[in-house]
Structure formats: C-alpha cells, structure tokens
Residue frames relative to the residue before (quaternion, step in Angstrom):
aa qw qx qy qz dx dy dz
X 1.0000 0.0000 0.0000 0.0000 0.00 0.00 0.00
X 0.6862 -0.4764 0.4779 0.2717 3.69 -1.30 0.63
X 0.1041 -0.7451 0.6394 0.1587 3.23 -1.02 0.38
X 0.9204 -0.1633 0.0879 0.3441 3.39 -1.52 0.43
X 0.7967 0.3722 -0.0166 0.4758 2.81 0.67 -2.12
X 0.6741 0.5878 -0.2544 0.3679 3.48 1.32 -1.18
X 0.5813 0.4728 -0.3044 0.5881 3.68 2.04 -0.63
X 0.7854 0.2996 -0.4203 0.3416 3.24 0.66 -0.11
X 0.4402 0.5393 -0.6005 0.3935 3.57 0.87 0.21
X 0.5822 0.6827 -0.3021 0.3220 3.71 0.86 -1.20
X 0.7543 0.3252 -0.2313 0.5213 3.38 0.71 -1.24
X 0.6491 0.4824 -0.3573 0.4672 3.69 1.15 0.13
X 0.5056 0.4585 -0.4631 0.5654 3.65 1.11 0.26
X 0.6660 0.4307 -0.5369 0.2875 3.84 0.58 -0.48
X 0.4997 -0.4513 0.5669 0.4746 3.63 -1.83 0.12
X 0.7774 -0.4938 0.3354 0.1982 2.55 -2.10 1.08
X 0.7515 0.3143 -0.3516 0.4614 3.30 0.32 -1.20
X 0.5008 0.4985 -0.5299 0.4689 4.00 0.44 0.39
X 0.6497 0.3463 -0.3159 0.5985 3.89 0.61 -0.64
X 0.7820 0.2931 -0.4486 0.3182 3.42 0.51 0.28
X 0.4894 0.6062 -0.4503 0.4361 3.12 1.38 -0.25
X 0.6076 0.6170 -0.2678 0.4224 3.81 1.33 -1.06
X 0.7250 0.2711 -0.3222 0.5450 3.54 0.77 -0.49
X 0.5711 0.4814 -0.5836 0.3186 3.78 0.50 -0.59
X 0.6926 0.3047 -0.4530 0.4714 4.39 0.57 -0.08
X 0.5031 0.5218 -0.5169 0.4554 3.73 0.48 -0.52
X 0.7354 0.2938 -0.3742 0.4825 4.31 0.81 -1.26
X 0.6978 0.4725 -0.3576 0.4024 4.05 0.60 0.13
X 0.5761 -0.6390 0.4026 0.3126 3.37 1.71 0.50
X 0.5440 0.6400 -0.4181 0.3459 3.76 1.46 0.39
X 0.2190 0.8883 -0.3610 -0.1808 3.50 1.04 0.68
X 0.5465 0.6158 -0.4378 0.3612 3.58 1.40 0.03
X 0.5045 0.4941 -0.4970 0.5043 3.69 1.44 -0.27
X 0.7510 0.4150 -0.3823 0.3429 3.59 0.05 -0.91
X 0.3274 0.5461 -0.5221 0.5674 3.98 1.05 -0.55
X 0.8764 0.2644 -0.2756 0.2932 3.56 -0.66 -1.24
X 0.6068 0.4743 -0.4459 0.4561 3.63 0.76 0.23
X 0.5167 0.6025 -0.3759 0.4783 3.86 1.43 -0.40
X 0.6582 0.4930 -0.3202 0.4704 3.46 0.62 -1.60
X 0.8895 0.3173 -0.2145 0.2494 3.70 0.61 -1.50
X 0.3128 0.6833 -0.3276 0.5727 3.00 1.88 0.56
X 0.8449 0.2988 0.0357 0.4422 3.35 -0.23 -1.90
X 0.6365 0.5174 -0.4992 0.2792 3.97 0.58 -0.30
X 0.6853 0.4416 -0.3326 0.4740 3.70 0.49 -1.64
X 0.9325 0.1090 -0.2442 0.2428 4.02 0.41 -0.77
X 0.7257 0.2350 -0.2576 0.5932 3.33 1.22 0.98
X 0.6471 -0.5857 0.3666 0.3224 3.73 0.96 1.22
X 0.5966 0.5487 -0.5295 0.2501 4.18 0.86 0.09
X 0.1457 -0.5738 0.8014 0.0850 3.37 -1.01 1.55
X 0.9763 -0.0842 0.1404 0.1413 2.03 -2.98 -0.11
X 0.7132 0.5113 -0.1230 0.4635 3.26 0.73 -2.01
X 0.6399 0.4196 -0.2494 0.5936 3.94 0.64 -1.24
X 0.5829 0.6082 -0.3394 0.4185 4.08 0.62 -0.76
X 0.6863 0.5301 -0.1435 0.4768 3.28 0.87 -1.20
X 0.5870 0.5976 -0.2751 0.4718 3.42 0.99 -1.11
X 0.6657 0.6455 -0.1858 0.3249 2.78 0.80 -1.77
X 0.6935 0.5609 -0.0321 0.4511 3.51 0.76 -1.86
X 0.6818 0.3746 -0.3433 0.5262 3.20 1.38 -0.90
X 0.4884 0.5444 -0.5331 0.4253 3.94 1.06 -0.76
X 0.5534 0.5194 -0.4768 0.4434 4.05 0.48 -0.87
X 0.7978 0.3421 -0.2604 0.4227 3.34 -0.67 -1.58
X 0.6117 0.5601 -0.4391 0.3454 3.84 0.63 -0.11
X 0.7064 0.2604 -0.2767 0.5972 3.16 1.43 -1.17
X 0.4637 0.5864 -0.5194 0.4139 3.79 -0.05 0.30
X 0.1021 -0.8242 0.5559 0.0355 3.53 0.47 -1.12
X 0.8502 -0.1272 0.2099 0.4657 3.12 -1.39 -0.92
X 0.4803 0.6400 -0.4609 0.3839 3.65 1.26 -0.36
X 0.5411 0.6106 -0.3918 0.4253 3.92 1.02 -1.20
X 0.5222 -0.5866 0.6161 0.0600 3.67 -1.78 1.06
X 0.1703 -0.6981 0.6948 0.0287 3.81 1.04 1.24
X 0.4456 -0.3958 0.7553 0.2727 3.39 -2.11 0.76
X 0.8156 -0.3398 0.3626 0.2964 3.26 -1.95 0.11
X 0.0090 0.7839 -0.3841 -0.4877 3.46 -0.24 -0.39
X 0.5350 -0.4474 0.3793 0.6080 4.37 -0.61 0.14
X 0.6136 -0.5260 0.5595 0.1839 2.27 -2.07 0.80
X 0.2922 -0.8368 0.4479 0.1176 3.82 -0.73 0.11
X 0.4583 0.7290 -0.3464 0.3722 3.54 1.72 -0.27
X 0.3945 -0.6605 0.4048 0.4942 3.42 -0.34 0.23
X 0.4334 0.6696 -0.5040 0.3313 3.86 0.70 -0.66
X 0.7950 0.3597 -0.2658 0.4099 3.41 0.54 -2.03
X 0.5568 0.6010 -0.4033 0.4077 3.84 0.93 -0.83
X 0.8432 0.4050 -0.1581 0.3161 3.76 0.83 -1.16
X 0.3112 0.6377 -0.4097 0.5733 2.96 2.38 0.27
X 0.6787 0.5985 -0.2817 0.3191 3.18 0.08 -1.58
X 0.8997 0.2638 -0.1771 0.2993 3.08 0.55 -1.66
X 0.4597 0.7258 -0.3683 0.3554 3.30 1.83 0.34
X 0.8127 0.2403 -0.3761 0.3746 3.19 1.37 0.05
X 0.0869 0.7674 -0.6209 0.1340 3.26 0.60 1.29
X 0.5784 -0.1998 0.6207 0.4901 3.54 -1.69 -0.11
X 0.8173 0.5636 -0.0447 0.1109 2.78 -1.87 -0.33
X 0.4970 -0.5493 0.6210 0.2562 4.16 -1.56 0.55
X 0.1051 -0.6705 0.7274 0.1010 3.76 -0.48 0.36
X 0.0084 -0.7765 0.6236 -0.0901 3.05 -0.60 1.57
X 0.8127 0.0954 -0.1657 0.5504 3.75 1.15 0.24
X 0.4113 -0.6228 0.6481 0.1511 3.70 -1.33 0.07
X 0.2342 0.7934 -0.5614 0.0210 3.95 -0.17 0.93
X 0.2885 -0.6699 0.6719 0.1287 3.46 -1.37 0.26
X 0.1857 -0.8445 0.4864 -0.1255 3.35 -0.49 1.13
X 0.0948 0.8443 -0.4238 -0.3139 3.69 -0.03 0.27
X 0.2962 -0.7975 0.5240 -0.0417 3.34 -1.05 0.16
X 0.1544 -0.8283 0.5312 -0.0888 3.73 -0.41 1.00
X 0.0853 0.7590 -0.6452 -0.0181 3.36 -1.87 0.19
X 0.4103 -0.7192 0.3335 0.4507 3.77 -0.20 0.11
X 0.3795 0.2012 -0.6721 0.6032 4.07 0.77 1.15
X 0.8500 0.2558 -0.4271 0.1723 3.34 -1.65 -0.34
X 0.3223 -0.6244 0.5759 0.4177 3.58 1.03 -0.97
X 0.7724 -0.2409 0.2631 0.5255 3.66 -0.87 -1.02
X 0.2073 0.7716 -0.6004 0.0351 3.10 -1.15 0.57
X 0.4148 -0.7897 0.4254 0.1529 3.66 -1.05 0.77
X 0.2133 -0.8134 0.5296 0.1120 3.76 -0.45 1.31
X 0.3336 -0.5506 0.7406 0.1924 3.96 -0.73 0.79
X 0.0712 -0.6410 0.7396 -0.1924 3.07 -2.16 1.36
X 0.1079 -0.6738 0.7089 0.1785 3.07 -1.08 0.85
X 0.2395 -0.5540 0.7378 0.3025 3.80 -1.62 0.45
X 0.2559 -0.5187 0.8057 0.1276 2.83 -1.90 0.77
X 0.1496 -0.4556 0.8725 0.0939 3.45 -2.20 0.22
X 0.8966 -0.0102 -0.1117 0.4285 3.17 -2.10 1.29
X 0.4013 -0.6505 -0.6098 0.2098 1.48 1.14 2.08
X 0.8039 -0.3660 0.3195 0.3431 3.00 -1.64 0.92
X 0.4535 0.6304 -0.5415 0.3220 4.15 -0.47 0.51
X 0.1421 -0.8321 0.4568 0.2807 3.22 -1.53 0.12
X 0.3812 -0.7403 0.4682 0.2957 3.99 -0.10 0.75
X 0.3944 -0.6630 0.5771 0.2681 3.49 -1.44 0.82
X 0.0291 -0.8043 0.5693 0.1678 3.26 -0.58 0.48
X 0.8220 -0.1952 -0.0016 0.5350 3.81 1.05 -0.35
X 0.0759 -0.7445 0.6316 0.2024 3.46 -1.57 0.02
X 0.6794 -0.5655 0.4643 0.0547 2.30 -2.29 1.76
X 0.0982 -0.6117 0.7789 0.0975 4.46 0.23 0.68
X 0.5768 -0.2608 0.7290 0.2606 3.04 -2.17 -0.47
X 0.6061 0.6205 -0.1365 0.4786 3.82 0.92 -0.50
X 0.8544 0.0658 -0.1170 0.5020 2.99 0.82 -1.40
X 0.2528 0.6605 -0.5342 0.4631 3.52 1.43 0.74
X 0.7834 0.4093 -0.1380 0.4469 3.37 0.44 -1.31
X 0.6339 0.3436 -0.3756 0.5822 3.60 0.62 0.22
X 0.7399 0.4297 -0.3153 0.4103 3.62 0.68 -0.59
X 0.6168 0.4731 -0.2332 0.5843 3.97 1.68 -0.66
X 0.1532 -0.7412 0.5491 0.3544 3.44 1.39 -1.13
X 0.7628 -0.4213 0.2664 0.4119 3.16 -2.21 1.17
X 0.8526 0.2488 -0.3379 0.3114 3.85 -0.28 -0.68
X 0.2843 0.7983 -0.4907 0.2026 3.75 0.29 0.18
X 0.1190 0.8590 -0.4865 -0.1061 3.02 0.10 0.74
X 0.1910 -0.8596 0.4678 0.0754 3.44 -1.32 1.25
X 0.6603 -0.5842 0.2817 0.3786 3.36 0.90 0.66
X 0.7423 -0.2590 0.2614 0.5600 3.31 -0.56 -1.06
X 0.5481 0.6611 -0.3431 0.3806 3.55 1.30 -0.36
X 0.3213 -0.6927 0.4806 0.4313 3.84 -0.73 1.04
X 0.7654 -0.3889 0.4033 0.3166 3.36 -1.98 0.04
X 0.6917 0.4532 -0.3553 0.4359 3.56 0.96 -1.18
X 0.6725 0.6412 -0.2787 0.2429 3.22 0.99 -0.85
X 0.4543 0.6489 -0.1739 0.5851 3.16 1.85 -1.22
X 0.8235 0.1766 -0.1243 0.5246 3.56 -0.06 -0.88
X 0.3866 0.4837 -0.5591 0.5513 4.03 0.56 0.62
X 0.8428 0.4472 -0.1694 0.2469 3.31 0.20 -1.42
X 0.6452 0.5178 -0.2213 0.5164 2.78 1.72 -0.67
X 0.6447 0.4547 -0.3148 0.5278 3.45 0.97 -0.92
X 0.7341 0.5496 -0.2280 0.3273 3.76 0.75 -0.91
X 0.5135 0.4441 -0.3001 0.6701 3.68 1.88 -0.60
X 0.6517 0.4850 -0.4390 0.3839 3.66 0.45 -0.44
X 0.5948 0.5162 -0.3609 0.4995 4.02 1.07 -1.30
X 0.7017 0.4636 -0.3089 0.4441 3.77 0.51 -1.47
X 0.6588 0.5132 -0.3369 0.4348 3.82 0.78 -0.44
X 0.5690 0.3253 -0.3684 0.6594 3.78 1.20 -0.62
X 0.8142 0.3188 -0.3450 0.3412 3.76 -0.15 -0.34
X 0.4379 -0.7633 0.3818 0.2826 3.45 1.37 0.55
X 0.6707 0.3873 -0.4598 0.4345 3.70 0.50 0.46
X 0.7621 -0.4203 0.2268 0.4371 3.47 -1.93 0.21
X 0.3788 -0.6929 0.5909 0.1651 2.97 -1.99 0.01
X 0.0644 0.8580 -0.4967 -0.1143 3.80 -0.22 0.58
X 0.0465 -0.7619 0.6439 0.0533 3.88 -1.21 0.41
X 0.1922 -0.9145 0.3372 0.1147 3.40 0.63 0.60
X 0.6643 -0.0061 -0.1232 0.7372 3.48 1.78 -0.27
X 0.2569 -0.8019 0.5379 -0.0410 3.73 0.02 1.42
X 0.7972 0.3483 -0.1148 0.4796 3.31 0.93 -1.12
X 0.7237 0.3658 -0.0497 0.5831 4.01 1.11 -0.91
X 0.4704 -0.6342 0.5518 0.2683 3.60 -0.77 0.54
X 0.5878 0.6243 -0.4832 0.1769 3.61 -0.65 0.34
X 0.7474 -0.5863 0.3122 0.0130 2.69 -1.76 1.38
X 0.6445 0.5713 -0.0232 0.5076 2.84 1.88 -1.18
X 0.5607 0.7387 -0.3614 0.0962 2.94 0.99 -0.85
X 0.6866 -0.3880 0.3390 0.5129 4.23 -0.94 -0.10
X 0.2557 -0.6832 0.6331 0.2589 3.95 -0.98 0.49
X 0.4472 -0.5641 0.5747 0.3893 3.42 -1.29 -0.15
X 0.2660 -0.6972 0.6599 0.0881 2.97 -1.55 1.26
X 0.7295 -0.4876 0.3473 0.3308 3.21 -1.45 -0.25
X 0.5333 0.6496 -0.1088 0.5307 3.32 1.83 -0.93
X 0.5639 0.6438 -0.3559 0.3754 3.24 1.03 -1.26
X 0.0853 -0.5790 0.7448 0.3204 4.35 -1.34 0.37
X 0.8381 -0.2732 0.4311 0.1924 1.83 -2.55 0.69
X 0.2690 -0.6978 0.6536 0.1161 3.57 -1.15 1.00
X 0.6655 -0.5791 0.3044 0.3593 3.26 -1.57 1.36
X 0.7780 -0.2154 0.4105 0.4241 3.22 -1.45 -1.10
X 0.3860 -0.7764 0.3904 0.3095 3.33 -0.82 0.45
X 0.4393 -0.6654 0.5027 0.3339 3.79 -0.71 0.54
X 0.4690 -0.6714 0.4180 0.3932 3.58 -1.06 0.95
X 0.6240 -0.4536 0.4250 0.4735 3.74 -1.22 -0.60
X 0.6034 0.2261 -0.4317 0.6313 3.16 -1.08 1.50
C-alpha cells in the first residue's frame, strides 16, 4: 500500500479534470463513487486497489473538511426512531445495533429494526461520532465507552422499550465488525449501564 507522501505525489500526477471529477463526489459526500474512479483510474496503471483507493479519498475528505456536503445526520428521539420504524414491512421482532466503519467516519454504529414475515432488517439510523455528540451533548461524559455506542444504546433500548420487544448490541463496549447478531432465541438483555 502507498504511503502518505507516495498518494500524494500520485494524486498530483493525475490530470486535472480527473482530480476534479474526484473531489466534486468526495465534496457531495459520494465517497464510494469517488473510490471507484481511483480504482478505475489507478488499478491497471499503477496497482491502486480498493484498500490504497480508500486511503486515497480519505487524504481528500481530510483536506476538504468542513467544505464536504455531510448527508443529514438521523434523528435519535424516540418519536423519530418509532415513526420510522412503523413503516417497516413486516413484525419487528427485535432492535439491533451493529457496528460498522469506513476510513471517513472511523467506527460507527447503525440501529436496525428485524422484521419477521418477512425476515429483513430496516435501517433506521446512524450513530457518526457527530451525532452521538449532538444527541448525548458536548459534556457527557462516557468513560472509556465510545460516544456512538452510548447513544445507539441509549436511543435503541429506548425504541425496543416503546415497541415492547428485545434489544441486542452485541459489542456495546469495543468496536467490532464481527461481533454476535441477534437471533431469535437470544433473551432479552438487562438494562443498560449509563456512560462511564
């Protein structure tokens, strides 16, 4: 993989109107289009996959900053969460939290309703670093626990409490990708511990 210096000489050998075509999705927040214009640019004559692509996209959105067109972020109230999930397809037969990651956001945690009949699972929000912190607000302190996690959990035991079925967070406390899903079988999980 490239380093720092080696992606940026790279993106400075491309022609312009590629680097502009590359930031005009990186400034509309489109970073999986712009990945694909790196990869289909940069694989056959200088080896940039998927993994170096990404890097790449993230050096952009680093120097762009605040200039980038952020999607919305979800709402987190339980009202908007229990709108939302009323119009799934479908029995909501659980409440999951999931984390999940990329190289702009770092980790971040996506709320799901499960449905039965049929079997699927509805987004219902995501958890930025951002929108933890607007939804917990600036002084919360959560210990060693991240922010997204804290507010998933909170916002997600609250939806599963008004909709009377389980909640699941399978790694509350640790980022990972891997973590257990909720099954049907699975009990109900206690109360949630505050932050810290």
């Amino acid at each position: 993989m490239m380093g720092k210096e080696a992606r940026a000489d790279w993106w400075e050998r491309l022609p312009e109107g590629i680097r502009n075509e590359i930031d005009g999705y990186v400034l509309q927040d489109a970073m999986l289009a712009a990945v694909r214009v790196v990869v289909d640019v940069g694989l056959v004559r200088d080896g940039v996959g998927v993994g170096t692509a990404q890097l790449i996209i993230g050096d952009r959105y680093a120097h762009h900053g605040d200039r980038i067109a952020r999607a919305p972020e979800s709402p987190l109230d339980l009202e908007s969460l229990a709108y939302r999930a009323g119009g799934t397809a479908g029995r909501i037969v659980a409440i999951e939290a999931l984390w999940d990651g990329d190289t702009v956001h770092d980790w971040f945690v996506r709320l799901l309703a499960i449905t039965a009949d049929p079997v699927e699972e509805h987004a219902l929000a995501t958890i930025y670093a951002s929108t933890a912190r607007r939804h917990l607000g600036e002084g919360e302190d959560c210990g060693s626990r991240r922010r997204e996690a804290v507010a998933a959990e909170r916002a997600g035991r609250a939806l599963a409490v008004h909709l009377s079925v389980p909640f699941h967070f399978g790694s509350p406390d640790t980022p990972d990708g891997e973590a257990p899903r909720w099954e049907a079988a699975a009990p109900a999980e206690s109360a949630s511990p505050g932050c810290g």
